[in-house]
C-alpha angles and dihedrals in degrees: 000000000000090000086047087066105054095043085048095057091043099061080037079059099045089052105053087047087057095051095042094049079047089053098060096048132070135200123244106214096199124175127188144190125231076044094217084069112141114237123214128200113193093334096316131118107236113160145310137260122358123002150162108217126194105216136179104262115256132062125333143190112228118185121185120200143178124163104252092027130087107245126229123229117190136157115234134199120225121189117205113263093012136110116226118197118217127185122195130186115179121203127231116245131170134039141258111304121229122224146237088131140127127211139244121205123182143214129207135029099044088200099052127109129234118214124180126215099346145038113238132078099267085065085048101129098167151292126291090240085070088056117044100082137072112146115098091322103055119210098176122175094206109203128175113265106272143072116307133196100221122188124196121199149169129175098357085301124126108234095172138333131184145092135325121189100202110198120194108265091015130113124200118209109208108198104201098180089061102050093279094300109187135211126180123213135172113268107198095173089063089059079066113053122088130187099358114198110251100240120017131154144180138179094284106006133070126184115191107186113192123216119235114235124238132198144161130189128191140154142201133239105017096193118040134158126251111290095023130118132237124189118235106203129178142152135191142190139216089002127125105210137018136205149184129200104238094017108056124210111009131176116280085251127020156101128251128177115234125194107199116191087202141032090281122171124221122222112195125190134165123180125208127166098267086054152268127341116192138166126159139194144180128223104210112213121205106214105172103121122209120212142166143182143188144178132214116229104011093219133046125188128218126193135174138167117191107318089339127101110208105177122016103166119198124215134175136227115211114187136185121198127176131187094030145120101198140017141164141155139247129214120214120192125215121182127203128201125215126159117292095345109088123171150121131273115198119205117190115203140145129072118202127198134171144189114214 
């Protein structure tokens, strides 16, 4: 008996555990359409279509994504112990997308999402689920010929991540249940497709087309002297971030002004789905600095007797400086000593300029 209640105390305590960590948490009750739309909880990647969430009570992130369609970002409120609906409709955005292109297909975890050359849900392309199948019914990741970072999650947890070399009428098999193992075959149906729609889907079939980036980068001038400003100007298209050494995050197309003290060289990129996008430059500064100075006359006079100052000559310095952005003079004093006739003789030389 003595052992029975114990046992007895023990589940009691179990129990109450259980309804009081249920009770911290809520349910998010979340609907989408197209219903193999990707849901994102706080930047991970947690399952597609409908679904009903638990989730710790207080204030989320939830991203819903699907590739040719714009993606909708909102914060949501759960209360502990409470279910909250949500209902997302993403609208369709982007045409049809031209080869050449080769496809990946996957084996392994069905939920989980497939993102390409980046990690968070802009670079979302689809679910594993949409690309494990290409026999009858086709279920193709079409992605632009080149080497892709593809990143494969589920939960917040990731399942496989590395590197993928499409090639045009090629398919690459990714085996994630065996460490992303890879094998490449030949893919003659691909040589005959021609501008895929970038989402389409079926009962049993699924085509994802990726959208190759695009991207330019110039700037003007390229030589300039110190203190002078160059204009740095780029755009890109079908990409996700941008960025610019020395400058951090930019717009995805834009122009900025920069003002280098010194010959520095700019790097762009910019990442989509469908891949990189990169360009460089270098503003040449030209920092040799011209100066001159002069004094009229060359040579002043100072005399004094007592507590009287006989003679006390004036003179001036004229200077001229060019390719600077600063400049100033500094006076150094000599003194000479004959008999009787002590006192100073200033002498002003040195002009200093700088660039930077």
């Amino acid at each position: 008996m003595r052992r029975l209640g114990i046992l007895f105390t023990l589940v009691i305590a179990i129990a109450l555990g259980a309804t009081a960590g249920f009770a911290q948490d809520g349910k998010l009750k979340i609907k989408v359409t197209p219903k193999q739309a990707y849901v994102f909880v706080d930047g991970q990647a947690i399952n597609h279509g409908n679904h009903s969430l638990s989730l710790p009570a207080g204030k989320h992130t939830i991203v819903v994504a699907n590739y040719g369609f714009k993606s909708s970002t909102q914060d949501v409120n759960i209360d502990a112990g409470k279910s909250t609906p949500l209902e997302v409709k993403l609208e369709a955005m982007g045409g049809p997308v031209p080869g050449p292109y080769g496809d990946i297909e996957f084996k392994g975890d069905s939920r989980a999402a497939v993102l390409a050359n980046g990690t968070t849900p802009g670079y979302f392309v689809g679910h594993v689920d949409e690309f494990n199948w290409d026999w009858i019914w086709h279920q193709n990741l079409l992605l632009p010929v080149g080497t892709h970072h593809i990143t494969v999650t589920h939960n917040g947890k990731t399942i496989w991540t590395g590197d993928v070399t499409v090639a045009a009428g090629k398919k690459v098999t990714v085996y994630l249940d065996k460490n992303g193992a890879q094998k490449t075959s030949d893919w003659p149906r691909g040589e005959k497709l021609k501008d895929v729609p970038r989402f389409k889907a079926g009962i049993a079939s699924a085509t994802v087309a990726v959208a190759p980036v695009t991207g330019s980068f110039s700037l003007s001038p390229a030589n300039i002297n110190c203190g002078q400003s160059s204009t740095l100007t780029w755009q890109s298209g079908e990409t996700v971030d941008a960025n610019i050494s020395g400058i951090g995050a930019v717009a995805m197309s834009g122009n900025q002004t920069v003002t280098p003290h010194a010959t520095t060289t700019y790097d762009f990129s910019a990442a989509g789905p469908g891949g990189t996008t990169k360009g460089t430059g270098t503003v040449n500064v030209n920092t040799v600095v011209v100066a001159s100075l002069t004094a009229s006359p060359t040579e002043l006079h100072y005399r004094k007797i007592g507590e009287k100052v006989l003679t006390d000559d004036s003179g001036t310095l004229t200077w001229q400086t060019s390719n600077a952005d600063s400049s100033g003079w500094s006076a150094r004093t000599a003194s000479c000593t004959q008999p009787r006739r002590p006192g100073p003789d200033s002498e002003r030389t040195g002009v200093k300029c700088s660039c930077g």
